[in-house]
Structure formats: C-alpha cells, structure tokens
N, C-alpha and C positions, 0 to 999 in steps of 0.2 A: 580791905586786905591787899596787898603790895604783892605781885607776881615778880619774881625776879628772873630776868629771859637772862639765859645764857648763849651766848655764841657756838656754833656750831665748830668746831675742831674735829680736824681729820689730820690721818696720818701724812709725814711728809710722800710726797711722790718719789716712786720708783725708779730712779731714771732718768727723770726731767726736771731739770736744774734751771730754775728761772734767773739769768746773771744781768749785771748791765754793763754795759760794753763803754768804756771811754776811749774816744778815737777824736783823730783833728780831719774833717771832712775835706776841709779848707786848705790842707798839704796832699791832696791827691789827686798827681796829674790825669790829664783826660786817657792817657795810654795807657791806662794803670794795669793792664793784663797783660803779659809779654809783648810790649810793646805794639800792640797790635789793636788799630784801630776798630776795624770789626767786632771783634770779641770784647774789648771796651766797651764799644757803644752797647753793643748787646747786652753787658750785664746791667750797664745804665740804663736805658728800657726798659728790665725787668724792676730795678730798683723803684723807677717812678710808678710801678704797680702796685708798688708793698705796702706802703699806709694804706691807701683804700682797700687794698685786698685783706691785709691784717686781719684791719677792722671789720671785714664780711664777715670772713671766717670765724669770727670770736661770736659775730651776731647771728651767725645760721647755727652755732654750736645751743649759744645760750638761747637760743629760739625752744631747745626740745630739752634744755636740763633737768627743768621738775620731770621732765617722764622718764629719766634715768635712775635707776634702782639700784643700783650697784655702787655701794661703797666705796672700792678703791678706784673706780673711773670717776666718780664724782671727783676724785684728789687727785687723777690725770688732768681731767676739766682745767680744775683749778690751776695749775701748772701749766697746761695749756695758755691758756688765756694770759698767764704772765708773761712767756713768752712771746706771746702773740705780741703786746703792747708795748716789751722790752723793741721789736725788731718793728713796731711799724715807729716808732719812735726815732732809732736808728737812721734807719731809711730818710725818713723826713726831712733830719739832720743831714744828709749825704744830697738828696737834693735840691733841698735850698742852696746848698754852696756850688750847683752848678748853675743857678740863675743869677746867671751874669755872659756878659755880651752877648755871643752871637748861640747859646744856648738855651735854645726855651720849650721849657716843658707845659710852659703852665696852659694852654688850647686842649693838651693830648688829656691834662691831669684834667679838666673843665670835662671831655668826654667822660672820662674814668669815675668820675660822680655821677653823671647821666646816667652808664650802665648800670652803678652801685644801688641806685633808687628805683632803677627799672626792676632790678632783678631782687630785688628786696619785696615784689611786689607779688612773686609767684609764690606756692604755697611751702612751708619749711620743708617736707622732704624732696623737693628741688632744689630749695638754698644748701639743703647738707649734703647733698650729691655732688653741686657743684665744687662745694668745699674736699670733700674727699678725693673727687680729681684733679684740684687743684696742686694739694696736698701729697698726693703721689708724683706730681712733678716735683716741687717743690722738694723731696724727698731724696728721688732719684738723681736731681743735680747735684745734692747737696753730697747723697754718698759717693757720688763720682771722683767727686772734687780730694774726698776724703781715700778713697781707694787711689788717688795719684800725687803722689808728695808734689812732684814735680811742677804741676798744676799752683800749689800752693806754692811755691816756690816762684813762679813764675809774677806773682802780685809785686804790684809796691806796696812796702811795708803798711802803709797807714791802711790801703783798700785791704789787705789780707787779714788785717783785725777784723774788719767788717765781714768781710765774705766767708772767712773759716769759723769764727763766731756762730754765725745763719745756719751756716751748713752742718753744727755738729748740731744744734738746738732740732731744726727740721726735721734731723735722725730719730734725734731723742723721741720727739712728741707726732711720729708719721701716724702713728696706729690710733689716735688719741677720737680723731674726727670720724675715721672708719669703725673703729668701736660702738660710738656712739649712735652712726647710722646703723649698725648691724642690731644693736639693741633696740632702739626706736621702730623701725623701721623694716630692715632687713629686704630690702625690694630690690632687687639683682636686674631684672630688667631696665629698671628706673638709672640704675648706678651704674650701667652699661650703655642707657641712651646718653644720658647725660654727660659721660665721657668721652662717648664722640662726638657730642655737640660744643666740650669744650677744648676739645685738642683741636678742629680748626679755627677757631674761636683765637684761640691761644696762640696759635699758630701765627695765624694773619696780624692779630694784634701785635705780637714780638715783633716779625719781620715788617710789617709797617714803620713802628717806634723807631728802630735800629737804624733803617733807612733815613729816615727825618733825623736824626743825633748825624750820620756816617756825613749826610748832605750839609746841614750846617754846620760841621768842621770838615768842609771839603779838601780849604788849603790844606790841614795837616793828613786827613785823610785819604787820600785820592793816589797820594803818590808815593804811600808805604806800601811799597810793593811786599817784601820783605814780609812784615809783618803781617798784613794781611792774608799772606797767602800762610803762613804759621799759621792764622784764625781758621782759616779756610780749613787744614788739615784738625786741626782740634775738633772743629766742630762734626766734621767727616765722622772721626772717631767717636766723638760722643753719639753722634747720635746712631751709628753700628752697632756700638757696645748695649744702650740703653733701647732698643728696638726689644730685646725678648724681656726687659722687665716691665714693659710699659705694656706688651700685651699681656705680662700675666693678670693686668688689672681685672680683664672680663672672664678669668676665670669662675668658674662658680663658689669653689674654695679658696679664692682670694685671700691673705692678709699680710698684712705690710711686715706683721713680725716676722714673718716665713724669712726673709733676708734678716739672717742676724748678723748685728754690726757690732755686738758688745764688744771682741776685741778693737777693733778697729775705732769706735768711740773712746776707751779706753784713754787710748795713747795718746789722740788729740784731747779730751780733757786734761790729762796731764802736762802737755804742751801751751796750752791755754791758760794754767793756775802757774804753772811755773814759768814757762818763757815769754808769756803776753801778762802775763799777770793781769790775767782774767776768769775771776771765781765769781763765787756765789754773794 
C-alpha cells in the first residue's frame, strides 16, 4: 500500500513579507551615510556581522521549532527564516565588494566564526536568548532609522536600498524570536542575564570593528571633520532616544509588539513597492 505524504501548508504570514532586494554593492561609496566617516564605517561593522549572525539566529530559532505548538508562529517562523536568509545574503554581497585594497574584513569575520561555533555549543535556551537580544537591537535601530526620514534621506542611493530594506523587515519579524522563547521557554531571568551579557559584548565588538574600518581609511577619514562630528551628533541622539526602549527589554511584561509601528511600516512599504521597486 502507497502512503501518500502531503506537504504541510500554512497560512501566509501576518505582516512579514519575505522580499529580495536587488542592489549594486559595487556603486557604494565608503561615505555612504551623510558623508560621514564614523557612522559609515559603523554601519559596515555591523554589516560584516550579518551573515554570521543571520545564520545564528535562524539556527537558535530552528533549534526549538518542533516544541512550538502554535499554528500561526509556526507561519512567523517560516517568514522569519526567509528573511533571515534574504538579509544574510544581502549583507554578504555588500561586503565582499568591500574586500579590496586597503579594506579587510576577513581576520574580524575569521573571529565571528570562532564565536558562532563557540556559542553554538551552549544549551538552546541560551542560543534563543542571545537571539532575542540580539533581535531587539536590531529592531530598535531599524525603527529609528524608519521614525527619521531624514536619516533615510541622508544614504546614497544604492546603500539606502540596502539599509531601509533591513530596517523595515527587522520591524516586521522583531516579536518573531521573542515569541518563540516566551513559549518554549519563558525564563525571564535567563533573558535578562543574557542581555546584559550581550550589550557589552555588542558593545565592544561594534566599537572595536568601527575603529579597525575608521583606521584603515585613515587618509579619508581622519580629516572629515565636518562629517564626523555630524556622526558624532547622530549617534549622541540615537542613542538618548533608544536608552528607555532598550531598558524596557528587562521588564517583566516585556514585548516587542507593545511599540506599534503598523502605520509607520505602512508607508515605507509602500515606498519600497513603489519608489524602490522592492516587493514581494
């Protein structure tokens, strides 16, 4: 007798719109953020994090998916994960076209495999933890970016595909990883050591990277005064503004939907389908 398996089907996701992004990495200068060395190299720093991180992130979710019961987070999951691999892919792309002359990433990215395997090695709800505050960074830069035109305004053309792209997607799929821990899981202590163990973590790692990019384009960066001191003030603001969301993480009633951004997603999706002609 012939069993015949069918495929499992689920509804589309709510919200989260897995897209792929076409961009020329290869047209975008190193100044690519208001001409401002600083805040360039900073967001290239975080870019050489994103395939590896990605790829955590999608492996510390799928680590606990069979013990998820829930129907329409299964169909977040799924959604998740697309984006995931949409944006480590991206990234990829973005810095391989910076390995060339005096640009090298590949020692920092050599570490960033070390950590990946290390930390691959603690038990899954430490991997989901770390993802969850990874995830509310990730999140909260993104809707930053999205709450100030200006910010977007401020890219060159080719990096703002890239960066406002991330930044609506991260919106979209923030609750997706915390979800999943709160059902698996639900360990509040755990999700609160582990968030201070990776915002200095995170911390040091960014302002390390930044430094190492800022030095080996010293001729162009050293002597943008100008620009730099623009980075200088942006970053001031960011991170004033983002101090009272970043502590509501260790609330006890924590969740990422509490900040609703549907109008504010809205508008850049429709900016994204119609003026970047970037859909689904």
């Amino acid at each position: 007798m012939t069993v015949a398996i069918r495929p499992i089907t689920r509804p589309k996701a709510i919200g989260i719109t897995v897209r792929r992004l076409a961009f020329q990495p290869a047209r975008i200068p190193r100044q690519y953020f208001a001409r401002s060395p600083l805040v360039s190299h900073l967001l290239t720093a975080l870019s050489s994090t994103f395939p590896i991180g990605e790829q955590f992130f999608v492996h510390s979710v799928r680590n606990v998916r069979d013990r998820v019961k829930n129907d329409a987070l299964q169909t977040q999951i799924s959604a998740f994960i697309g984006q995931e691999a949409m944006h480590s892919q991206a990234h990829s792309q973005f810095n391989q076209s910076w390995r060339r002359d005096d640009y090298q990433l590949d020692s920092f990215m050599a570490w960033l495999a070390r950590e990946d395997k290390r930390i691959k090695a603690v038990p899954a709800r430490y991997q989901l933890a770390v993802t969850c505050a990874f995830e509310h960074f990730t999140a909260m830069l993104g809707e930053y970016i999205l709450r100030n035109p200006k910010l977007v305004e401020s890219f060159d053309q080719e990096a703002m595909r890239l960066w406002l792209w991330h930044a609506i997607e991260e919106a979209e799929h923030k609750s997706v990883a915390f979800d999943v821990y709160q059902e698996v899981f639900n360990d509040l202590k755990v999700r609160r050591q582990v968030m201070l163990s990776v915002t200095t973590g995170f911390a040091s790692l960014v302002a390390y990277s930044t430094w190492r990019l800022f030095w080996q384009d010293r001729r162009n960066s050293l002597f943008a005064l100008r620009g730099n001191l623009r980075g200088v003030a942006f970053l001031g603001h960011m991170f004033i503004t983002l101090v009272p969301e970043y502590l509501d993480y260790f609330k006890a009633d924590f969740h990422p939907a509490k900040r609703d951004r549907t109008a504010l997603l809205d508008h850049w999706r429709k900016y994204l389908d119609e003026t970047m002609k970037i859909a689904a």
